[in-house]
DSSP file (Angstrom, degrees, kcal/mol; ACC not computed):
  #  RESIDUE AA STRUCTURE BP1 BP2  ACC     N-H-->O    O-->H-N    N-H-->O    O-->H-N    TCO  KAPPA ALPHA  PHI   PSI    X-CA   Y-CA   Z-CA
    1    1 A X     >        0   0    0      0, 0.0     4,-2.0     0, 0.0     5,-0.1   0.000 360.0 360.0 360.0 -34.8   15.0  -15.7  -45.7
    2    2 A X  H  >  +     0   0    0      1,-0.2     4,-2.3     2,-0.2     0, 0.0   0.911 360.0  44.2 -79.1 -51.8   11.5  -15.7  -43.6
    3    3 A X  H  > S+     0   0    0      2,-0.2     4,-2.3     1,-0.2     5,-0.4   0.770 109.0  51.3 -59.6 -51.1   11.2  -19.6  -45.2
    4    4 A X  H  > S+     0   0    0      1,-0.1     4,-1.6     2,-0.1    -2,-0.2   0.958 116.7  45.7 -74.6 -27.3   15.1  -20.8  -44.6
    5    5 A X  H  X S+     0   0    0     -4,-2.0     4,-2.4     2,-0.2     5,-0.3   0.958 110.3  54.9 -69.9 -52.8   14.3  -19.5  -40.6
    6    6 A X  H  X S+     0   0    0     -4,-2.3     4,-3.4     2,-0.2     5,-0.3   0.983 116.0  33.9  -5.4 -97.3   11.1  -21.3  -40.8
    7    7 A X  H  X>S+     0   0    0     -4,-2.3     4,-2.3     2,-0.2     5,-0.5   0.985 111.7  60.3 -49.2 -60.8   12.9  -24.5  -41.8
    8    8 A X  H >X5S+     0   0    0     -4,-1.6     4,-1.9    -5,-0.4     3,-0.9   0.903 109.7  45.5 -22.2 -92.5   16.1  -23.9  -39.6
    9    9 A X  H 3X5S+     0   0    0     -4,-2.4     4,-1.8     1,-0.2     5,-0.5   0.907 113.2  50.1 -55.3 -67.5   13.6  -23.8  -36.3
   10   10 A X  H 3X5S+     0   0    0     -4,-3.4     4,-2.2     2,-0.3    -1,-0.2   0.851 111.3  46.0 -42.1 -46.2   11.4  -27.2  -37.4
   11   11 A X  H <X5S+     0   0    0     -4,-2.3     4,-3.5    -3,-0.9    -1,-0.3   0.811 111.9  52.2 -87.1 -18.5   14.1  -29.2  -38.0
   12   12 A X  H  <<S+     0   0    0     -4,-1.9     4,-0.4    -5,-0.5    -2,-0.3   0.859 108.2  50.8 -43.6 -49.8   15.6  -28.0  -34.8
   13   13 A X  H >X S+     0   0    0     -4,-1.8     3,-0.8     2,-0.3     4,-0.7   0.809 108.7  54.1 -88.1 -47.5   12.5  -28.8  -32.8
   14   14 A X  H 3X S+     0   0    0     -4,-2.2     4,-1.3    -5,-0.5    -2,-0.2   0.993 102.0  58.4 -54.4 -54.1   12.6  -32.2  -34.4
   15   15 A X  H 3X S+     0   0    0     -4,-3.5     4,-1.2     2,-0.2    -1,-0.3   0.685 105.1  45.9 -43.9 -28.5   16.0  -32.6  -33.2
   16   16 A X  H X4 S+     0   0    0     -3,-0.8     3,-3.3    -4,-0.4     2,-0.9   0.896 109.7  58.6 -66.2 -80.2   15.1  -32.1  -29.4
   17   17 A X  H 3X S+     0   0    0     -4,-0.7     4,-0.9     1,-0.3    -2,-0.2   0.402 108.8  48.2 -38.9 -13.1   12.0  -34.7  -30.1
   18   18 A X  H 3X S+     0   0    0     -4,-1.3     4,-1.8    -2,-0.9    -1,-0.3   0.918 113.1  44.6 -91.0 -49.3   14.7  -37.1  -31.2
   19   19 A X  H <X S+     0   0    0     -3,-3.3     4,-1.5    -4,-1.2    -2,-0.2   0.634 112.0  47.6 -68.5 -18.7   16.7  -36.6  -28.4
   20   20 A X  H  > S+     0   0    0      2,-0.2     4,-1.5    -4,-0.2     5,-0.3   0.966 113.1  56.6 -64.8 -52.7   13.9  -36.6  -25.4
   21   21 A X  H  X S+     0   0    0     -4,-0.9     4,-2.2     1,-0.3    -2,-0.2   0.799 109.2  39.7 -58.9 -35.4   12.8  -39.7  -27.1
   22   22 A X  H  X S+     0   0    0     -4,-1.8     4,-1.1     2,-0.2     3,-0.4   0.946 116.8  49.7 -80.3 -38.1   16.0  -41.3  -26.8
   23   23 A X  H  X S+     0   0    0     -4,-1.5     4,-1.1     1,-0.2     5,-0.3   0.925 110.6  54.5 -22.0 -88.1   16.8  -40.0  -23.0
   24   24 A X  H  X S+     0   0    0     -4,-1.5     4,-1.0     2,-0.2    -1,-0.2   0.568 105.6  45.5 -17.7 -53.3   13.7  -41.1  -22.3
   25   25 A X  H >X S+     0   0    0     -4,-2.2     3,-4.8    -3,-0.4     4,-2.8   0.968 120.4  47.7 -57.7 -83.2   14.3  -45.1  -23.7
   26   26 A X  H 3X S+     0   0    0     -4,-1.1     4,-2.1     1,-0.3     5,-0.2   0.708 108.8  48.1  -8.1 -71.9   17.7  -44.9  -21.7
   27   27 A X  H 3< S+     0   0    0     -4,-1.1     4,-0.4     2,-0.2    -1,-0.3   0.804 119.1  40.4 -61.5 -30.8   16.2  -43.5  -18.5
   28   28 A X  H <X S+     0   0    0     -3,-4.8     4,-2.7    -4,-1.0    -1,-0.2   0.761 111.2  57.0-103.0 -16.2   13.3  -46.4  -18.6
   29   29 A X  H  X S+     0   0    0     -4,-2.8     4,-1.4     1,-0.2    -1,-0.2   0.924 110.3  49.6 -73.8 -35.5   16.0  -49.3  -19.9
   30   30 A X  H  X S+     0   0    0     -4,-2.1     4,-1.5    -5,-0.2    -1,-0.2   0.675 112.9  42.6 -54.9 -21.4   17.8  -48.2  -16.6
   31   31 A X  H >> S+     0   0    0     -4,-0.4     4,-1.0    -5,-0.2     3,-0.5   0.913 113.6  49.8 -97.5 -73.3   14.6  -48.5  -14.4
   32   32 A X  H 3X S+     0   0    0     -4,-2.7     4,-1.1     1,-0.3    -2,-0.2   0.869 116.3  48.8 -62.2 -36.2   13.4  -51.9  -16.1
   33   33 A X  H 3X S+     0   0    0     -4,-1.4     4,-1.6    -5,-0.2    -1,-0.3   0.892 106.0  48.5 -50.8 -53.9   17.1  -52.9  -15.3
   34   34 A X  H XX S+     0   0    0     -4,-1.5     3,-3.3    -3,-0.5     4,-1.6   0.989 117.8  50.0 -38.7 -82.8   17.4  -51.7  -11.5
   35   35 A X  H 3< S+     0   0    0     -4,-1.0    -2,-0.2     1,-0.3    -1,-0.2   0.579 109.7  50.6 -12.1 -50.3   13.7  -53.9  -11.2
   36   36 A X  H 3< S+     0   0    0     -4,-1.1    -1,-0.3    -5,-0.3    -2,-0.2   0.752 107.7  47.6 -81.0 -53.6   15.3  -56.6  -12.9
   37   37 A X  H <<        0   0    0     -3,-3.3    -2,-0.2    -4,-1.6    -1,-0.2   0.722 360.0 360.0 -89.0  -8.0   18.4  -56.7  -10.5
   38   38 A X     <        0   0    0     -4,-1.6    -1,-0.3     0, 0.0    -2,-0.2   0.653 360.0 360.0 -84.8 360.0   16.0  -56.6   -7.0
């Protein structure tokens, strides 16, 4: 059990890290756009 919780939690924590990463692209493709339009 101590092993599936283990795993459970990691790939969880990976899942945020995918999802900041992608916010992150988004948030800066908006910015480099904005830039773009001044």
């Amino acid at each position: 059990m101590a092993w599936d919780i283990n795993l459970n939690l990691f790939g969880f924590d990976k899942i945020i890290v995918i999802q900041l990463l992608i916010i992150f692209l988004i948030f800066r493709f908006i910015i480099l756009i904005r830039i773009s339009k001044k």
